[in-house]
Jmol script that loads the backbone (N, CA, C; Angstrom):
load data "model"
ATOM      1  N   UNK A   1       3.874  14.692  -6.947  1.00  0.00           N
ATOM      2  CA  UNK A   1       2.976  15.504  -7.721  1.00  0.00           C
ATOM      3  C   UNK A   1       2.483  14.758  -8.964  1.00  0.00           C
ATOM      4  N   UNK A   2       3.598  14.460  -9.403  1.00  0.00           N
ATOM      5  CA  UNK A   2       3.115  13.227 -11.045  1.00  0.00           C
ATOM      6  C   UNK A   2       1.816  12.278 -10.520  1.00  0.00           C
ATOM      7  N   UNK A   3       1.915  11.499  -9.089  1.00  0.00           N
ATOM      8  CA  UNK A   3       0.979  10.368  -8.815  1.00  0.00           C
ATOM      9  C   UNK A   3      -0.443  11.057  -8.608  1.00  0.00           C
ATOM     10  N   UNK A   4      -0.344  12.538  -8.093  1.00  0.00           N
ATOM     11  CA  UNK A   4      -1.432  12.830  -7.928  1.00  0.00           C
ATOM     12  C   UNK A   4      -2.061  13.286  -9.166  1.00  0.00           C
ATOM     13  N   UNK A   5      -1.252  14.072  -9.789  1.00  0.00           N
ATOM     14  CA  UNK A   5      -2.173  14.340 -11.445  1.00  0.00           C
ATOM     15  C   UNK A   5      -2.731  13.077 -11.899  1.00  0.00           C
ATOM     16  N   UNK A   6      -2.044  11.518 -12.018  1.00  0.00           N
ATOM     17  CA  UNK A   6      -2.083  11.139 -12.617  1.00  0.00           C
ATOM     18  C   UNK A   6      -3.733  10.546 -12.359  1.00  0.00           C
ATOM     19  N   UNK A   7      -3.945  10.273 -10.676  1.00  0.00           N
ATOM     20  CA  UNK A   7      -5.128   9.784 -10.143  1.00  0.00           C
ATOM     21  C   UNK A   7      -6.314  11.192 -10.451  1.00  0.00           C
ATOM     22  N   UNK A   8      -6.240  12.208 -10.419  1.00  0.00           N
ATOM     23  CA  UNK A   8      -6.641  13.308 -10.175  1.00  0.00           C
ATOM     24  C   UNK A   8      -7.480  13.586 -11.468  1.00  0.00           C
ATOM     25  N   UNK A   9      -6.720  13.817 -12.496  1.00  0.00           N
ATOM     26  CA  UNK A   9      -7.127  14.593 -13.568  1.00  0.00           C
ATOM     27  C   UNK A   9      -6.845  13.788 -14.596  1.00  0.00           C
ATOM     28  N   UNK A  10      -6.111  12.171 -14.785  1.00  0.00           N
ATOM     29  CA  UNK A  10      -5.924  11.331 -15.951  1.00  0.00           C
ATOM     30  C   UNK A  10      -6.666   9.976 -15.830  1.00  0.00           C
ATOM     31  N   UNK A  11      -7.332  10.010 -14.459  1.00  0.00           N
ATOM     32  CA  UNK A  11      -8.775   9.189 -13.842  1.00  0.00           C
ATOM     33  C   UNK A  11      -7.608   7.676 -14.094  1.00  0.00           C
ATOM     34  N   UNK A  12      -6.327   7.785 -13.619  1.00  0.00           N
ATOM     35  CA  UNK A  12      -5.832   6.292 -13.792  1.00  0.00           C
ATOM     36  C   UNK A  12      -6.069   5.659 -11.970  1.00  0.00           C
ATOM     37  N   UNK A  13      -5.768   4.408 -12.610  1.00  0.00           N
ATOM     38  CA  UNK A  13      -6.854   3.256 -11.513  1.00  0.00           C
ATOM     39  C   UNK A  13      -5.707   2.723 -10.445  1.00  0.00           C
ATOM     40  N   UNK A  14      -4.514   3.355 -11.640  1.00  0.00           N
ATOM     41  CA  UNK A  14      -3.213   2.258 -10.866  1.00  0.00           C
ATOM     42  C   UNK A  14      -2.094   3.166 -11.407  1.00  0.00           C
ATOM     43  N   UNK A  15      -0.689   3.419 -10.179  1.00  0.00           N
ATOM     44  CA  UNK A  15       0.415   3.917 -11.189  1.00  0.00           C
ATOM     45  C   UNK A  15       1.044   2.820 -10.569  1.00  0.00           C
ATOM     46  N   UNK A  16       2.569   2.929 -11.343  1.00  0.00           N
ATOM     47  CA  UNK A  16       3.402   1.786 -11.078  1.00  0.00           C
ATOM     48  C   UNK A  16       5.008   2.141 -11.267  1.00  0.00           C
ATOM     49  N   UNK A  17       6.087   2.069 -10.345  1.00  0.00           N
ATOM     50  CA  UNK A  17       7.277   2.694 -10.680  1.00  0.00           C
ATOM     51  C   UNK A  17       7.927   1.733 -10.526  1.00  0.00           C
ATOM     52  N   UNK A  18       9.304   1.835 -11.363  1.00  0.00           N
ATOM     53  CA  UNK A  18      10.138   0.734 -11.305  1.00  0.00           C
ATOM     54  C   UNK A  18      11.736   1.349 -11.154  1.00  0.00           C
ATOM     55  N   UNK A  19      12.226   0.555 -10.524  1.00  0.00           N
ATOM     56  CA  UNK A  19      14.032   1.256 -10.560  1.00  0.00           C
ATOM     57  C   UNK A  19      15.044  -0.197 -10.632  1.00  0.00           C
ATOM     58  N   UNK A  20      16.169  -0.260 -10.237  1.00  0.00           N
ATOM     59  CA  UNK A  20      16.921  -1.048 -10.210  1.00  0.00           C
ATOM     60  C   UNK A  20      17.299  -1.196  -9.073  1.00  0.00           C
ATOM     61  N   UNK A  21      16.933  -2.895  -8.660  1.00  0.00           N
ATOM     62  CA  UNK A  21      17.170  -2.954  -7.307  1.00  0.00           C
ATOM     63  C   UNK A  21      17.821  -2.962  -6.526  1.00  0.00           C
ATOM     64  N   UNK A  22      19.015  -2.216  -6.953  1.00  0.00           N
ATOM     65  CA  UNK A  22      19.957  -1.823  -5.816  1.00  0.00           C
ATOM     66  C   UNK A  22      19.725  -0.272  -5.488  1.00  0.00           C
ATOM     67  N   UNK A  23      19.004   0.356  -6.277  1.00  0.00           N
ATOM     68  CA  UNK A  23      18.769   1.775  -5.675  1.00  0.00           C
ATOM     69  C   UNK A  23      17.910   2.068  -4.352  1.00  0.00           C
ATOM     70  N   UNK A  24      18.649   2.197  -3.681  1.00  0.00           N
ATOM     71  CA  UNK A  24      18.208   2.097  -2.456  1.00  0.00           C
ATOM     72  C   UNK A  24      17.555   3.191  -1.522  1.00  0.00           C
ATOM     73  N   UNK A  25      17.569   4.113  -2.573  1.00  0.00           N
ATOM     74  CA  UNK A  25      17.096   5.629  -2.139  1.00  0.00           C
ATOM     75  C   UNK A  25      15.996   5.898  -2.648  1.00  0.00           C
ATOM     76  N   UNK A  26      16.107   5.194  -3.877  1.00  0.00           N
ATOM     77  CA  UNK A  26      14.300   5.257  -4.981  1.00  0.00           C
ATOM     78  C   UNK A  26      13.657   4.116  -3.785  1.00  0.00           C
ATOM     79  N   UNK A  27      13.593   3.471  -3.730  1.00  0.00           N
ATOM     80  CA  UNK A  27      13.221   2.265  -3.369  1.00  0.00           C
ATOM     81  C   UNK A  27      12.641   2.898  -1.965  1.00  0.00           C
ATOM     82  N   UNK A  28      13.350   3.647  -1.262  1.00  0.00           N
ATOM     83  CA  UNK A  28      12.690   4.255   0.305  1.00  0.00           C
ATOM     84  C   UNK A  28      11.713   5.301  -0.472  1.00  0.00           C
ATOM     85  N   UNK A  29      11.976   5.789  -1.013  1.00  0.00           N
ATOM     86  CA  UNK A  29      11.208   6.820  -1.373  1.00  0.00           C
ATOM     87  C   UNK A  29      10.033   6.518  -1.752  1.00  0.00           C
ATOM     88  N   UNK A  30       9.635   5.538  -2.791  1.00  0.00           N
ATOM     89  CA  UNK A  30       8.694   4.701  -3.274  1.00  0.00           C
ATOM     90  C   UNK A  30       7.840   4.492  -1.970  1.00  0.00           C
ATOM     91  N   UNK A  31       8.650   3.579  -1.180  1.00  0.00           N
ATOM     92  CA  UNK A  31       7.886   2.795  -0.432  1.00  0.00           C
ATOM     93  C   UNK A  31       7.474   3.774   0.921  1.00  0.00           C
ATOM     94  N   UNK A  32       7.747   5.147   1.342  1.00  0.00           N
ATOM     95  CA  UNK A  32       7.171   5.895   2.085  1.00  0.00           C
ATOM     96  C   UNK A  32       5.975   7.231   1.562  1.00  0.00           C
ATOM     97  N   UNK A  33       5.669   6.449  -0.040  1.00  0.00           N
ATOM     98  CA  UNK A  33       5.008   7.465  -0.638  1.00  0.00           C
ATOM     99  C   UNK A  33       3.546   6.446  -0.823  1.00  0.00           C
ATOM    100  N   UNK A  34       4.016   5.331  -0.366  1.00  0.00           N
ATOM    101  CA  UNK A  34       2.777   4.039   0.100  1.00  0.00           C
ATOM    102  C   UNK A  34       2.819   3.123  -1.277  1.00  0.00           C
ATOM    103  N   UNK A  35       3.852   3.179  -2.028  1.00  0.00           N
ATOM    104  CA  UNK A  35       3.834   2.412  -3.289  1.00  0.00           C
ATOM    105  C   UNK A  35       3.950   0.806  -2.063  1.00  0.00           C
ATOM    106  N   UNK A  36       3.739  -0.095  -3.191  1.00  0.00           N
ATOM    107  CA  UNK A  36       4.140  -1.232  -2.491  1.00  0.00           C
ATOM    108  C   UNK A  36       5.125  -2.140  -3.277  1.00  0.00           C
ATOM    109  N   UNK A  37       5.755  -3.120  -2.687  1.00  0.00           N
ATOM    110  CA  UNK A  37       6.649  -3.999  -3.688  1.00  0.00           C
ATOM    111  C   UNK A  37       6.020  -5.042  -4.805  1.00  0.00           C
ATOM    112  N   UNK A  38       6.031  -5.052  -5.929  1.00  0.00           N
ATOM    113  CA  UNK A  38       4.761  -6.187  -6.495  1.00  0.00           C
ATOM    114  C   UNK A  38       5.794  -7.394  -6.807  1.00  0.00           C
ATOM    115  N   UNK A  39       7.369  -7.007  -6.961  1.00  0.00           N
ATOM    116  CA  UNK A  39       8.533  -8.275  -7.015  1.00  0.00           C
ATOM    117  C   UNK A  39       9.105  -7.509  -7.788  1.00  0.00           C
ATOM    118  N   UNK A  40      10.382  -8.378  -7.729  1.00  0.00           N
ATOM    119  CA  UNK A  40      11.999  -8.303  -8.821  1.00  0.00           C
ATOM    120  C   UNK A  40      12.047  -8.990  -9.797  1.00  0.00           C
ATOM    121  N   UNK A  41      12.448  -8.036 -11.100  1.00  0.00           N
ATOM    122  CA  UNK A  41      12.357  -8.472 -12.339  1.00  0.00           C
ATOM    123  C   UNK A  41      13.773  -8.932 -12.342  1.00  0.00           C
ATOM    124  N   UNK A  42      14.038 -10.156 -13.193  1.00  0.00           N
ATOM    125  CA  UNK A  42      15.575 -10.834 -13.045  1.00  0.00           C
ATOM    126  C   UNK A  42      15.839 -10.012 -14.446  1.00  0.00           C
ATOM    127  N   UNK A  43      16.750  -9.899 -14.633  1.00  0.00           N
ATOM    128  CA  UNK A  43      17.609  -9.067 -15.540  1.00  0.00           C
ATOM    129  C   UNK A  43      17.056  -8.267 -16.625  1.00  0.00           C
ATOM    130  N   UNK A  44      16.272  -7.456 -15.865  1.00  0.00           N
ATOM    131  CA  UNK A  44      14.737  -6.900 -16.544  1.00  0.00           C
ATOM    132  C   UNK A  44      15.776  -5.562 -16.945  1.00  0.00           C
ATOM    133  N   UNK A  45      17.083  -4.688 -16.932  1.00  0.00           N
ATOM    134  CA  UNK A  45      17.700  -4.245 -17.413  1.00  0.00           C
ATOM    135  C   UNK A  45      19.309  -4.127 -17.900  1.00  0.00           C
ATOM    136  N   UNK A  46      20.085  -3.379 -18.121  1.00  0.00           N
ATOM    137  CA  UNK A  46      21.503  -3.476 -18.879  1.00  0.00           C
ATOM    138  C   UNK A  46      22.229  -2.107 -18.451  1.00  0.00           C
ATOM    139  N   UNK A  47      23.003  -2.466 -17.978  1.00  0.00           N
ATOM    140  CA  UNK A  47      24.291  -1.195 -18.062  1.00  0.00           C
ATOM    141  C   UNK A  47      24.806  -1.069 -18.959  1.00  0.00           C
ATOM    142  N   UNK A  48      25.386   0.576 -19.067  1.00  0.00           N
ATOM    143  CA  UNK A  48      26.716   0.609 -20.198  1.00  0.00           C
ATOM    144  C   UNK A  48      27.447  -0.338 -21.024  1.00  0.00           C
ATOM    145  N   UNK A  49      27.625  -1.644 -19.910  1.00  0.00           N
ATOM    146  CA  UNK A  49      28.637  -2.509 -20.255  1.00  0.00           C
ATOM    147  C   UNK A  49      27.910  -3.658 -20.538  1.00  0.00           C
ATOM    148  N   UNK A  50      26.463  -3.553 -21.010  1.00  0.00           N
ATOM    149  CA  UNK A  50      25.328  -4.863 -20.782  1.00  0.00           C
ATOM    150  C   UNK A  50      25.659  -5.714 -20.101  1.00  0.00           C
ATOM    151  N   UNK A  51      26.134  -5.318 -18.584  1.00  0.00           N
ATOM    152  CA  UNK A  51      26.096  -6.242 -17.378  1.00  0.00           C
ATOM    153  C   UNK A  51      24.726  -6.354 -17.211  1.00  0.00           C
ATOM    154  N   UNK A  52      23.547  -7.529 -16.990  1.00  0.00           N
ATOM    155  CA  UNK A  52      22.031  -7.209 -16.985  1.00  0.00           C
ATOM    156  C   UNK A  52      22.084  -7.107 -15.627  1.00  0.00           C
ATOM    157  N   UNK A  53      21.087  -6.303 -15.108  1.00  0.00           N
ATOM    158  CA  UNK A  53      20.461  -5.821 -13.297  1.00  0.00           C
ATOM    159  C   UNK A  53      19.240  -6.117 -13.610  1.00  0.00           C
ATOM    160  N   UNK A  54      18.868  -6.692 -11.786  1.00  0.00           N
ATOM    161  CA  UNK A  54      17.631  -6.728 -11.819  1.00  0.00           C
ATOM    162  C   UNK A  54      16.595  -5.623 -11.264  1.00  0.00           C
ATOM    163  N   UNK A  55      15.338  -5.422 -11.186  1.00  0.00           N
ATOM    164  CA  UNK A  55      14.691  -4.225 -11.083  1.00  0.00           C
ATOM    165  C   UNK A  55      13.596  -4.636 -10.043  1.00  0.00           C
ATOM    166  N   UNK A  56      13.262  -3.423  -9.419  1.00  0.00           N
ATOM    167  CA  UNK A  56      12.319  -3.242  -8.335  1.00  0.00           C
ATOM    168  C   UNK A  56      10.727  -2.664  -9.042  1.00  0.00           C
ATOM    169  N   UNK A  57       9.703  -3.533  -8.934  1.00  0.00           N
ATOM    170  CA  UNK A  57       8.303  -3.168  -9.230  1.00  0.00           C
ATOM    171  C   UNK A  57       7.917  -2.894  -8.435  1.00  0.00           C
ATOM    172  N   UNK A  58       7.269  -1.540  -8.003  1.00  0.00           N
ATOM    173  CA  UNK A  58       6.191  -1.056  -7.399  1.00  0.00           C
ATOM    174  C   UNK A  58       5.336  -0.075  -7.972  1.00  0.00           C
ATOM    175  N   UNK A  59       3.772  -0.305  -7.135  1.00  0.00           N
ATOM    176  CA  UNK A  59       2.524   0.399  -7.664  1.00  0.00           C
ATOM    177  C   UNK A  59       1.656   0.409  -6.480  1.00  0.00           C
ATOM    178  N   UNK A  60       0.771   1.375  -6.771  1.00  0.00           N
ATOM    179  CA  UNK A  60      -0.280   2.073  -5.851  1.00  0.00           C
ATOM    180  C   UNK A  60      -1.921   2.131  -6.884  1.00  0.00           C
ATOM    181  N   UNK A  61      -2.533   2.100  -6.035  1.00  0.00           N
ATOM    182  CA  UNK A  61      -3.739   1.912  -6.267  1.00  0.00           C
ATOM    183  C   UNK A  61      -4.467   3.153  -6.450  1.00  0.00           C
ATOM    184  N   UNK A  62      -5.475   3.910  -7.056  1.00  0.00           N
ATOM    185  CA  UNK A  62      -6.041   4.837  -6.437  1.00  0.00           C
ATOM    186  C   UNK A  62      -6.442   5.725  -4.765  1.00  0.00           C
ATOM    187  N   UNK A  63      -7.286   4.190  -5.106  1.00  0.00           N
ATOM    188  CA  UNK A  63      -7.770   4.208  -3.575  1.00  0.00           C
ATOM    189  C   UNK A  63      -7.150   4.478  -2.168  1.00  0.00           C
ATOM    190  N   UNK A  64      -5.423   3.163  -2.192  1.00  0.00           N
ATOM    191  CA  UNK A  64      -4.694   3.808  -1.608  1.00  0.00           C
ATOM    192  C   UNK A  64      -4.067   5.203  -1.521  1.00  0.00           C
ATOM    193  N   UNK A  65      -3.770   6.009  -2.288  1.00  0.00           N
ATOM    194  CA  UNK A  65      -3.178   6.848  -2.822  1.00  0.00           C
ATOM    195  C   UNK A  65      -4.346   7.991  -1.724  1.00  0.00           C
ATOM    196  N   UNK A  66      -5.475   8.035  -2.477  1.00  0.00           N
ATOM    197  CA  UNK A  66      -6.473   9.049  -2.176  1.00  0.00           C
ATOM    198  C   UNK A  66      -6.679   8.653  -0.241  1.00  0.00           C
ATOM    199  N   UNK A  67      -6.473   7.454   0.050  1.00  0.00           N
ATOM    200  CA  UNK A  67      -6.202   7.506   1.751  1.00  0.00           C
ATOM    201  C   UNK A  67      -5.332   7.716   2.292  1.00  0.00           C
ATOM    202  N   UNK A  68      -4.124   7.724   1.204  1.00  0.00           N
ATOM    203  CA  UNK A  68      -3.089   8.696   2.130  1.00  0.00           C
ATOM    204  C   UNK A  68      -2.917   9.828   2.380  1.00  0.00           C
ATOM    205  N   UNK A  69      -3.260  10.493   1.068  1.00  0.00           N
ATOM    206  CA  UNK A  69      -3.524  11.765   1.004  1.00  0.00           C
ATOM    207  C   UNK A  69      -4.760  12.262   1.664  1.00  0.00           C
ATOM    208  N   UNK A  70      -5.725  11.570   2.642  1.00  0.00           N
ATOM    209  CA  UNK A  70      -6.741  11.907   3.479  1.00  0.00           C
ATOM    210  C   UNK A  70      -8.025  12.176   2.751  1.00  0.00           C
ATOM    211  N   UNK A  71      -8.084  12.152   1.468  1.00  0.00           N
ATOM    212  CA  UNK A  71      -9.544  12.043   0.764  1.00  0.00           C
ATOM    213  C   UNK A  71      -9.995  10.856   0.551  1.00  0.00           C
ATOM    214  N   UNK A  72     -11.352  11.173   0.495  1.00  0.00           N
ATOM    215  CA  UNK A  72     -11.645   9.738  -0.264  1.00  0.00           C
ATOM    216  C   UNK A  72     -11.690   9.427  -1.515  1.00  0.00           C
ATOM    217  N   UNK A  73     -11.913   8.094  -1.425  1.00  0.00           N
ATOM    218  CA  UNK A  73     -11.671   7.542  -3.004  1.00  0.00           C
ATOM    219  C   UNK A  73     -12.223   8.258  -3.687  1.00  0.00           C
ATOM    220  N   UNK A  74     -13.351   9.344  -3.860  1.00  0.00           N
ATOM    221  CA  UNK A  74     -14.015   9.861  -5.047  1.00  0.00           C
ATOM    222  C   UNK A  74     -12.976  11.555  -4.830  1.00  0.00           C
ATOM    223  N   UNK A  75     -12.352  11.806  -4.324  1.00  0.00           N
ATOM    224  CA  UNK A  75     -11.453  12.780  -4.247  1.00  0.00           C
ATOM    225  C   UNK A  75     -11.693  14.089  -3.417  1.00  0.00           C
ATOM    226  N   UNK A  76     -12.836  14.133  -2.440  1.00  0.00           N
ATOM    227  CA  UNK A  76     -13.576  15.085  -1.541  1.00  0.00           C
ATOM    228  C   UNK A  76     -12.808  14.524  -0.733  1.00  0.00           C
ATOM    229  N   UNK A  77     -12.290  16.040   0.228  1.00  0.00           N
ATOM    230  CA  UNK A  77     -11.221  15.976   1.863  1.00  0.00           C
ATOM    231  C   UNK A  77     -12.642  15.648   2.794  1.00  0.00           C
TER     232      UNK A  77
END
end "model"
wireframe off; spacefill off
backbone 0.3
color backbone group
């Protein structure tokens, strides 16, 4: 719902989500919602114990977004 407001009604061009790349449940989720992988950030965060982890980048396009959801890019079904 967030990706679609965001294309919808905040006219953004691009969203982009990030997690830690061992989450492996964000990471399916992401990637069956048509995000794509853009790469792994090396110790792009910190645990509790500032052990640093590295992180998963992904982002979607408008365009994609509005063809998955079966409209077109200008937002008419």
């Amino acid at each position: 719902m967030l990706t679609s407001w965001l294309f919808e009604s905040r006219n953004a061009v691009r969203v982009q989500a990030g997690t830690d790349v061992g989450n492996t449940a964000m990471r399916v989720v992401l990637e069956r919602l048509g995000f794509q992988l853009e790469g792994i950030m090396r110790g792009y965060g910190a645990t509790i114990t500032r052990e640093r982890i590295d992180g998963a980048l992904y982002a979607i396009l408008n365009a994609e977004w509005t063809t998955r959801q079966g409209q077109s890019p200008t937002g008419q079904r």
